[in-house]
C-alpha positions as CSV (number, residue, x, y, z in Angstrom):
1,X,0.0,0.0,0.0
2,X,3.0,2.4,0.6
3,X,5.7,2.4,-1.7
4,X,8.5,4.0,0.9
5,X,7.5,2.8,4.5
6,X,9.0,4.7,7.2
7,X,10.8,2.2,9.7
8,X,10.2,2.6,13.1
9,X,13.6,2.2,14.9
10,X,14.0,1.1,18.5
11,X,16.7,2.0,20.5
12,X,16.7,5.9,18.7
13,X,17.2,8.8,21.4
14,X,14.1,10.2,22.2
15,X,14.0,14.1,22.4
16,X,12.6,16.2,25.2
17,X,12.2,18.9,27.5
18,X,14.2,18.8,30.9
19,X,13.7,20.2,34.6
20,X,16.2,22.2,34.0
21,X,14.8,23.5,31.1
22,X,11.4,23.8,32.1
23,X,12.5,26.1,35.0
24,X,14.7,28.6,33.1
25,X,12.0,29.1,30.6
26,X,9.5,29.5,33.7
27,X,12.1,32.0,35.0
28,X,12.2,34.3,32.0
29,X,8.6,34.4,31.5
30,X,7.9,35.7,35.0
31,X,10.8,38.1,34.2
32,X,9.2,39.5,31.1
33,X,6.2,39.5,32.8
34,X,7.1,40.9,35.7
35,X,8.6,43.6,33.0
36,X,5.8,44.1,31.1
37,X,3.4,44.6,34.4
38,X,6.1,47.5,35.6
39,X,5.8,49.9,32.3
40,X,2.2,49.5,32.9
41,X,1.8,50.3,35.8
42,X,3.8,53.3,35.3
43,X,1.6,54.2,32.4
44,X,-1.3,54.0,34.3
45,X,-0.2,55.8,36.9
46,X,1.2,58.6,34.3
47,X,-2.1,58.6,33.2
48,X,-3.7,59.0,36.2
49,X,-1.5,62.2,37.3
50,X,-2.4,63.5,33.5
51,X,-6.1,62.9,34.0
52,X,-5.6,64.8,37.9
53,X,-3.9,67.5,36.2
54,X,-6.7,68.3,33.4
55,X,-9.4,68.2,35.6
56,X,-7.5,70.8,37.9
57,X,-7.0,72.5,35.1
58,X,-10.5,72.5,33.8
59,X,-11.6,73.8,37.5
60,X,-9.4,76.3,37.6
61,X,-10.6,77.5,34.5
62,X,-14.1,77.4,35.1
63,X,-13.8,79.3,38.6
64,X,-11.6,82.1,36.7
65,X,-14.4,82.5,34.4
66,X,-17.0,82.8,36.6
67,X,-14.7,85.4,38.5
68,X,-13.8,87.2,35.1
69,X,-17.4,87.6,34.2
70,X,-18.8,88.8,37.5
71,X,-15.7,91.4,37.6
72,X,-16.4,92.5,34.3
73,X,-19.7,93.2,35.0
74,X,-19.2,94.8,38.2
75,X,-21.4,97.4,39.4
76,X,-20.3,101.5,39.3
77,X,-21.6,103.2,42.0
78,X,-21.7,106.9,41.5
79,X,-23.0,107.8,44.4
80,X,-19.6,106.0,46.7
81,X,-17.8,106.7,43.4
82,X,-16.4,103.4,43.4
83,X,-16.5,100.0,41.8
84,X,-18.5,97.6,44.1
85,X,-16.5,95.3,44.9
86,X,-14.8,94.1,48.0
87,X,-11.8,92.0,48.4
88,X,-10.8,90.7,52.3
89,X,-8.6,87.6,53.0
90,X,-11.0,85.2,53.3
91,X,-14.3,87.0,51.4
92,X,-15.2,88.5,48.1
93,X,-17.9,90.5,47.5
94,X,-18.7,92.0,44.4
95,X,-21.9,93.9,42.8
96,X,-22.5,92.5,39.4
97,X,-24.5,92.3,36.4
98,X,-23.7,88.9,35.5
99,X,-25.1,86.6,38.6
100,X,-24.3,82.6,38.5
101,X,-27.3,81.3,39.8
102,X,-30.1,83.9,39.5
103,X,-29.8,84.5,36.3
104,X,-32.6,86.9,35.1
105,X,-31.6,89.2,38.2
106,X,-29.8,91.9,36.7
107,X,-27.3,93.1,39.7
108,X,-26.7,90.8,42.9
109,X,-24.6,90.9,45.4
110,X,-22.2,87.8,44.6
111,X,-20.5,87.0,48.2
112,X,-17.3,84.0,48.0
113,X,-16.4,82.9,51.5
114,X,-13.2,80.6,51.1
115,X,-12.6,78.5,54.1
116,X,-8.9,77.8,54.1
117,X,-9.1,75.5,56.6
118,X,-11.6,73.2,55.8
119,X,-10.4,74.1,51.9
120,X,-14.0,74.8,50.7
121,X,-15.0,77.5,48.6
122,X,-18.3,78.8,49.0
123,X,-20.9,81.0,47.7
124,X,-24.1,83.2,47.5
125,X,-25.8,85.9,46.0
126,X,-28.4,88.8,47.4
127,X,-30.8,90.0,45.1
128,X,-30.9,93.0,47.4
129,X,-27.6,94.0,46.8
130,X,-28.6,97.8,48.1
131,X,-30.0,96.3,51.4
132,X,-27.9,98.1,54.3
133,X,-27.5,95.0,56.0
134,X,-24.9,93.8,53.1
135,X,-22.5,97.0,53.9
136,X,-18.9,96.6,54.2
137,X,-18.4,93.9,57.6
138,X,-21.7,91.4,55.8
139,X,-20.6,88.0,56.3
140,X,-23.2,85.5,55.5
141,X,-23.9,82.5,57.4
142,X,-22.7,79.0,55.7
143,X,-26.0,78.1,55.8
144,X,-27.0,80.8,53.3
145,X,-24.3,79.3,50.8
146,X,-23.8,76.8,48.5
147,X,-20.2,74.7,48.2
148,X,-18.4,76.3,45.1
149,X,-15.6,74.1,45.1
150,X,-14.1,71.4,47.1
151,X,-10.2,70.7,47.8
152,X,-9.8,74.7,47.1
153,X,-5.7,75.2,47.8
154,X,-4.1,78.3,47.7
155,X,-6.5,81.1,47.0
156,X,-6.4,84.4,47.8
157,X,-7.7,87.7,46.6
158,X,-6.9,91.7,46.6
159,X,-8.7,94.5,45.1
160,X,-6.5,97.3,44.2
161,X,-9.0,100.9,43.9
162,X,-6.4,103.0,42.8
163,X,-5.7,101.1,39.7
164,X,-8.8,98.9,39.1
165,X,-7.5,95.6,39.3
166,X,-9.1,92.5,41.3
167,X,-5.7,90.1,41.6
168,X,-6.1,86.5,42.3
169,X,-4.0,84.0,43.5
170,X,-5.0,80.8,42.8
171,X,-2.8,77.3,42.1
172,X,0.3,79.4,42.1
173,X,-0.8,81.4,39.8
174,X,-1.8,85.1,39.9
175,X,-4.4,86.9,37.4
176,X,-5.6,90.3,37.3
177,X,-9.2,90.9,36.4
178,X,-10.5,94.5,35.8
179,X,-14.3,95.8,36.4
180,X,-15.6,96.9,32.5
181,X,-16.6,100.0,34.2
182,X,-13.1,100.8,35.3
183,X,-12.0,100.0,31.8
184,X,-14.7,102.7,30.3
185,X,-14.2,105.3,32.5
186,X,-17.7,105.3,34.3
187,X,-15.8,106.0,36.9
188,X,-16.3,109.9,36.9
């Protein structure tokens, strides 16, 4: 049925794989794995710290916007002859045009209260921003406001009069924001 049988010879050296063998192969396989698990981990955790930093980013962006727009749209009071806004070490107050949560207002009385120690940011607004009860030493009660931010880390604020310039410290960082009214001259 087969014209060339193949011959089956006893005796012939069988080949194999030894203990010896078997372990040094085990061996570099945990090695490479071991390997492959670090860089991974380190990409991860690169990653990780990448995805932290953007959404720090992203809310310090947002807060300097907020801040931007209600300092644009700060109020100018003729009467005082001054921009409406107050700057003290822990509490910002400012008149403005441009509230965050009432929105069909008009002009509020926007009020941050940052709590360094507890390192929350809070806030309110007064739709009664001419009530005498909100004059220079108003400090609302934490139960009047609503948490801002959470995990807040160096912030700090200062309003300049002379030259019109709110400057904020935040993240290492320091910005100057200027009322538009300063910027127009309303301030006759």
């Amino acid at each position: 049925m087969f014209d060339n049988p193949v011959e089956i010879r006893g005796g012939a050296a069988q080949k194999g794989v030894t203990l010896i063998e078997l372990l040094v192969a085990m061996v570099l396989l945990a090695m490479v794995t071991s390997m492959l698990y670090s860089v991974l981990n380190v990409g991860i955790k690169f990653s990780r710290k990448g995805e932290d930093r953007l959404a720090a980013l992203a809310v310090e962006r947002s807060l300097l916007e907020v801040l931007h727009r209600q300092v644009h749209g700060a109020w100018y009071d003729k009467a005082k002859k001054k921009v409406m806004i107050s700057a003290e070490r822990d509490m910002l107050k400012v008149v403005t045009s441009s509230p965050l949560m009432e929105r069909d207002a008009g002009l509020v009385l926007a009020v941050y209260w940052y709590d360094s120690g507890d390192r929350v940011l809070y806030y309110t607004e007064k739709l009664d921003f001419y009530n005498i009860d909100y004059a220079e030493n108003y400090s609302p009660s934490v139960d009047e406001m609503v948490v801002l931010l959470w995990d807040v880390d160096d912030l700090d604020w200062q309003f300049d009069e002379s030259e019109g310039f709110l400057t904020i410290a935040y993240l290492g960082n320091s910005y100057e924001l200027s009322p538009r009214a300063w910027q127009s001259g309303d301030r006759l």
